[in-house]
C-alpha positions as CSV (number, residue, x, y, z in Angstrom):
1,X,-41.1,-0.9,-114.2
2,X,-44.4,-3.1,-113.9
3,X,-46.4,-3.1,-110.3
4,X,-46.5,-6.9,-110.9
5,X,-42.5,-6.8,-111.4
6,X,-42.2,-5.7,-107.6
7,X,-43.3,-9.1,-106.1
8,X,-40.5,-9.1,-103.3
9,X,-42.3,-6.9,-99.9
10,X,-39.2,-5.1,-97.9
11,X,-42.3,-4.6,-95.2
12,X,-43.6,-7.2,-92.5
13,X,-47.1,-6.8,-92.1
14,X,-48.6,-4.8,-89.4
15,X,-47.4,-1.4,-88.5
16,X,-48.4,1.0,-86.1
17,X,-49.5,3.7,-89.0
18,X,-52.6,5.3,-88.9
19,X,-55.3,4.4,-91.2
20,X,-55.2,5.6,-95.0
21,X,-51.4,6.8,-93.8
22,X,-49.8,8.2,-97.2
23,X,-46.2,7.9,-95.9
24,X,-46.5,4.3,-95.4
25,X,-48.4,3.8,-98.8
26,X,-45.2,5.8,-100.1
27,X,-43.1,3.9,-97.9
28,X,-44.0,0.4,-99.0
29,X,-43.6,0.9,-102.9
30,X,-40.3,2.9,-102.5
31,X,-38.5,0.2,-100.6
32,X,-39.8,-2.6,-103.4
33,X,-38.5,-0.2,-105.8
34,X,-35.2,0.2,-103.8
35,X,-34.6,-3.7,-104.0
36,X,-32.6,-5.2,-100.6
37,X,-29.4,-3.6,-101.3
38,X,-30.2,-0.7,-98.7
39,X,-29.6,0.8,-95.5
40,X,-32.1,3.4,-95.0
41,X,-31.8,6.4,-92.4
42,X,-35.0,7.7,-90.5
43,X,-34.5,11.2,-89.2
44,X,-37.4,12.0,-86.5
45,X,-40.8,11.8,-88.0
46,X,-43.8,10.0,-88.3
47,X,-41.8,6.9,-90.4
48,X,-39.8,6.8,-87.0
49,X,-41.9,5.5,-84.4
50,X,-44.3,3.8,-87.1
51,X,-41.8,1.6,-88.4
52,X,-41.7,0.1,-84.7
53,X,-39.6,1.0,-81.8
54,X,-36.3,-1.5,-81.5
55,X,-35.8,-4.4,-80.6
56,X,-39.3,-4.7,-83.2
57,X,-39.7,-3.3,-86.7
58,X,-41.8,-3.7,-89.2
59,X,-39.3,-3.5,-92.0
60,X,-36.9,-6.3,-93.3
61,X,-34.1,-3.7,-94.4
62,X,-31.5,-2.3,-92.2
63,X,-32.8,1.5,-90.7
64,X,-30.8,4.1,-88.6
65,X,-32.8,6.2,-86.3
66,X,-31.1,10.0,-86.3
67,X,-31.8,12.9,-84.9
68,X,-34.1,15.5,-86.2
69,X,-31.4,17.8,-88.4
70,X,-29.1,14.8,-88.9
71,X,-30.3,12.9,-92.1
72,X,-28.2,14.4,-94.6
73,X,-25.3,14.2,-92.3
74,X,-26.0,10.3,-91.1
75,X,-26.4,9.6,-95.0
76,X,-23.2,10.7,-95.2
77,X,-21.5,8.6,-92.8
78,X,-23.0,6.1,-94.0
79,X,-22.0,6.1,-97.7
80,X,-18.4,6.8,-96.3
81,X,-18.3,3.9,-94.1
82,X,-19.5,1.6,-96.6
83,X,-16.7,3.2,-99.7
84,X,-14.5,2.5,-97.1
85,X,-15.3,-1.6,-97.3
86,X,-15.4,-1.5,-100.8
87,X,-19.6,-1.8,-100.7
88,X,-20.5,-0.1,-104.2
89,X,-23.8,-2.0,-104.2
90,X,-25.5,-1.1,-101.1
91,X,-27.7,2.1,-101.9
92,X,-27.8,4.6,-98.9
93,X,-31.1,6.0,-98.4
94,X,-32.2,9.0,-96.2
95,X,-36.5,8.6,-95.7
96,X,-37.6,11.9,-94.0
97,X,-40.8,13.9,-93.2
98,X,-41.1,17.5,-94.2
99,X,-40.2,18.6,-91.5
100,X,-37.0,17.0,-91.0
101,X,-36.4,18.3,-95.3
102,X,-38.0,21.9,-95.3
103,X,-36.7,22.7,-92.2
104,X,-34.7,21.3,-89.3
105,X,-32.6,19.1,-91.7
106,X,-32.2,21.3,-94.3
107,X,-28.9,22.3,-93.3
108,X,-27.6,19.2,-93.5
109,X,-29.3,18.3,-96.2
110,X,-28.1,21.0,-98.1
111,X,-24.0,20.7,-97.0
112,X,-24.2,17.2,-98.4
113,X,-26.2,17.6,-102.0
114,X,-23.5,20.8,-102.2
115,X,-20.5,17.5,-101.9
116,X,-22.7,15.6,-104.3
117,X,-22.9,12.8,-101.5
118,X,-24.1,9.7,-103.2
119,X,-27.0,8.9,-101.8
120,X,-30.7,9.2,-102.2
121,X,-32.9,11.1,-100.0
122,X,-36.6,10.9,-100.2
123,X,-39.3,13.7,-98.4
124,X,-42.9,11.9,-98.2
125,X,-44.5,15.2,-97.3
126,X,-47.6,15.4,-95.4
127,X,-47.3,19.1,-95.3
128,X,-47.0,19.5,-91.3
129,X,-45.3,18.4,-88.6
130,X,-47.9,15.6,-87.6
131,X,-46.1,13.2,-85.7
132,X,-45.7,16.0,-82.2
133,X,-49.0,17.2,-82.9
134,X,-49.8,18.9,-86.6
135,X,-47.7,21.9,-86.5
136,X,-47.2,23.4,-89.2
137,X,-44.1,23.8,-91.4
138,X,-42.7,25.3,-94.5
139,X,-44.2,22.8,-96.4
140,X,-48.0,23.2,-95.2
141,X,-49.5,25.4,-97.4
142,X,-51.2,28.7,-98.3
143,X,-54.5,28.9,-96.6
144,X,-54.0,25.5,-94.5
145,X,-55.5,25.2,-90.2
146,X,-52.7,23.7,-88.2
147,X,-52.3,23.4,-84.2
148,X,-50.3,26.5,-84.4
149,X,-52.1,28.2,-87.3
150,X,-55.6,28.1,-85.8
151,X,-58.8,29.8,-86.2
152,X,-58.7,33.2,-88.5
153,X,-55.0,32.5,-87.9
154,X,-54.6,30.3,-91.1
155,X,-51.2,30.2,-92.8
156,X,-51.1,33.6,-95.1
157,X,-47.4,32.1,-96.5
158,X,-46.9,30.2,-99.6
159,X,-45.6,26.6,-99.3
160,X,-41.6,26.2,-99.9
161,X,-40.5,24.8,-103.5
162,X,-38.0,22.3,-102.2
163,X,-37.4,21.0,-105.6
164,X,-36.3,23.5,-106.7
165,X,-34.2,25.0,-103.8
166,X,-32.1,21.3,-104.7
167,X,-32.2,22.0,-108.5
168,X,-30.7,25.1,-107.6
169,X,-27.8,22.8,-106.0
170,X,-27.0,21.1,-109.3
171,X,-27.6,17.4,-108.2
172,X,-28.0,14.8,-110.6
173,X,-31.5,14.1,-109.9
174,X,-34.5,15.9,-108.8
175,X,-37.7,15.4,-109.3
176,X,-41.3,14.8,-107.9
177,X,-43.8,11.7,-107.2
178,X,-47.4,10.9,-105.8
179,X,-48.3,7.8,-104.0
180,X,-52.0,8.2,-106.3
181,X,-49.3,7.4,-108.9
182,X,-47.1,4.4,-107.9
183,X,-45.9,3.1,-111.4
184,X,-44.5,7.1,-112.0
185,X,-42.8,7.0,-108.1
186,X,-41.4,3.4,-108.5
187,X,-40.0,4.3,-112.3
188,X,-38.4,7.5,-110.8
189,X,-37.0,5.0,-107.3
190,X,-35.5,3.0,-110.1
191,X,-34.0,5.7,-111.9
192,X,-32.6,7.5,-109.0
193,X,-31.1,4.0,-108.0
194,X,-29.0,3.9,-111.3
195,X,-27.7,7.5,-110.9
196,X,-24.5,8.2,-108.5
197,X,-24.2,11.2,-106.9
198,X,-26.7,13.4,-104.4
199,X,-30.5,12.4,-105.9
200,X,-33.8,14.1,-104.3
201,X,-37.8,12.6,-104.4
202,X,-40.3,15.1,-102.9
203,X,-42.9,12.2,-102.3
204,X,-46.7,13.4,-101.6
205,X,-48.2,11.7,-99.1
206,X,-51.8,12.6,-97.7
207,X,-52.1,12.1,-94.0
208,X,-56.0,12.1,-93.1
209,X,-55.1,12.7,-89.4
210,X,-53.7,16.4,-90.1
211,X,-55.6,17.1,-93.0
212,X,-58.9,15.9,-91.5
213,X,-60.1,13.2,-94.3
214,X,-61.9,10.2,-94.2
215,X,-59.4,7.4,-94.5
216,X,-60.5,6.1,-97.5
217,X,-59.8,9.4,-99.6
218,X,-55.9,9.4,-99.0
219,X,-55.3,8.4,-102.7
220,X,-58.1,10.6,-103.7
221,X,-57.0,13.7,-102.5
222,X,-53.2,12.5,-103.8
223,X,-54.7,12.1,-106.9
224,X,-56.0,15.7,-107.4
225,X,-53.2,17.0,-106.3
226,X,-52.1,16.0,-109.2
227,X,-54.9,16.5,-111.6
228,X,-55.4,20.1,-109.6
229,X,-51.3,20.9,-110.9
230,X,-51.3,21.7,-107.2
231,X,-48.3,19.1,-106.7
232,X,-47.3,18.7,-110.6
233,X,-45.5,15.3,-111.8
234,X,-41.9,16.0,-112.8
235,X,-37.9,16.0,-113.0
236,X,-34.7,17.8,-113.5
237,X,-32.1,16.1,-114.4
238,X,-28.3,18.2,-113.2
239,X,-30.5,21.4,-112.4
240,X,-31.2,22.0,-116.1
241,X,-33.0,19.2,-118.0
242,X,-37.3,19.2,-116.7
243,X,-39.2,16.8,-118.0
244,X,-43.1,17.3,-116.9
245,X,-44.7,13.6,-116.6
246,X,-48.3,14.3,-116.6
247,X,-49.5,17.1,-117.6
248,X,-53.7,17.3,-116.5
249,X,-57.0,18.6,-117.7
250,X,-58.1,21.6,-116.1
251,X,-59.3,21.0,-112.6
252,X,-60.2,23.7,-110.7
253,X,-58.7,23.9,-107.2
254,X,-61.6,24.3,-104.7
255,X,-62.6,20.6,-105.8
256,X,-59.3,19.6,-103.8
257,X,-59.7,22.3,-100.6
258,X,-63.3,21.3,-100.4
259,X,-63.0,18.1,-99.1
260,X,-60.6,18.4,-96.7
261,X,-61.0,20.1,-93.2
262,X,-57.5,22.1,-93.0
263,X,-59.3,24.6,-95.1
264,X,-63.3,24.4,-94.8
265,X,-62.5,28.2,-93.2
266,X,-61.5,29.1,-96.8
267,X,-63.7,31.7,-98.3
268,X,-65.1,32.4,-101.9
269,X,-62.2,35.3,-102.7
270,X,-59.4,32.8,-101.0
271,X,-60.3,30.0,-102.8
272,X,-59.8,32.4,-106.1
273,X,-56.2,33.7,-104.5
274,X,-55.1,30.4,-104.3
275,X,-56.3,29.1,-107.9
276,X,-54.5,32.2,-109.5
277,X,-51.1,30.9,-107.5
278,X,-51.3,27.6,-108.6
279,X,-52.0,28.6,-112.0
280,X,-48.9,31.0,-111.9
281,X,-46.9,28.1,-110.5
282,X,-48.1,26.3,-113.3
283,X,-47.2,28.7,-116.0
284,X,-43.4,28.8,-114.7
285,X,-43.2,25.3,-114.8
286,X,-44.3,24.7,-118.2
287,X,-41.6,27.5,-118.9
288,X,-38.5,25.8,-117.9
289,X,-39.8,22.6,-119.4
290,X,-39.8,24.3,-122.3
């Protein structure tokens, strides 16, 4: 699917995002890819109040607000209500934070990819809980400063592979996208949309607020992610078939920690930790792809 293709905007302009705001980046090309056919469901995040508090929105598709833990569950409802009127078109969508995936909602989550509910849900992770004050969650990772991982307090646990805690469920569709890389994120949208059954995107999405960037290096810290095989480019297809979609040059890890401000308290020895984790991450991967 060309960029160019995706002429019709699902987004009014103006939002109340903050500036170089990945989720909204990820936000814009994902409903494009999604077509109008949608009813999206917003669990408690950032999305949430950025999208515009009713009786104003900024989006020209139909959204749910739901609780925190409830977008699994909401989806649900949702699908069933509209099986019951005979609506096979509309595609239900669940658009939540990391938060709302890793952790609070990942009951619910979890109960409905186990029925193989038929809808999609996407994550845009921005690694924290940044819309009640950069918290962090399951999601931030190894050797990251949040609000409530301060000073020589740092977070010392590894980041949550949520990917593969839902390819262990056996959907149909798994798999991973970047906003640095919107032609792979809008081909996977599209593919996802053809699929029935319970489908997962773990979207990255750079927030500059939390992460303590300039504005105008969102998509170039997204990028190395990437090019870092910090946050690799893939998909599993029924919790067997992986398909790596980009596989990068080496690119050494402190290139990506040293520009952001979450982990200028990083040292020489933590820096090399971390490289031999993403490395051994790395390794596994290729391994299953294989």
């Amino acid at each position: 699917m060309r960029l160019d293709a995706l002429t019709r905007e699902q987004m009014y302009p103006g939002h109340s995002g903050c500036p170089g705001c990945g989720a909204m980046i990820a936000l814009r090309f994902c409903t494009k890819a999604l077509g109008e056919k949608v009813i999206m469901v917003i669990p408690a995040c950032c999305v949430g109040v950025i999208t515009g508090m009713y009786p104003q929105t900024c989006m020209k598709i139909p959204i749910i607000n739901a609780a925190f833990e409830t977008g699994g569950a909401t989806a649900s409802g949702v699908r069933a209500a509209l099986d019951m009127k005979g609506d096979t078109e509309t595609t239900v969508v669940t658009w939540a934070g990391d938060g709302g995936t890793f952790d609070i909602g990942f009951q619910s989550l979890s109960g409905a990819v186990e029925r193989n509910e038929d809808f999609i849900y996407i994550c845009y992770d921005n690694e924290a809980y940044m819309n009640t004050g950069i918290q962090r969650s399951s999601s931030t990772p190894y050797g990251a400063w949040t609000t409530t991982t301060p000073g020589q307090n740092w977070k010392r646990l590894r980041k949550k592979n949520i990917v593969e805690v839902l390819v262990a469920h056996r959907i149909p569709y798994a798999a991973t996208a970047n906003i640095a890389y919107p032609e792979d994120l809008v081909n996977k949208v599209k593919k996802a949309v053809s699929i029935k059954g319970s489908r997962f995107l773990h979207v990255y999405a750079s927030c500059p607020t939390g992460w303590r960037i300039p504005p105008d290096l969102s998509v170039k810290i997204a990028r190395m992610a990437v090019q870092t095989n910090i946050f690799p480019l893939y998909e599993v297809e029924n919790g067997v078939h992986y398909t790596i979609n980009y596989k990068p040059k080496e690119y050494l890890v402190r290139e990506y920690f040293k520009l952001q401000g979450r982990f200028r308290h990083l040292s020489d020895n933590d820096l090399n930790d971390i490289q031999k984790m993403v490395d051994e991450d790395w390794e596994l991967l290729l391994r299953k792809a294989r």
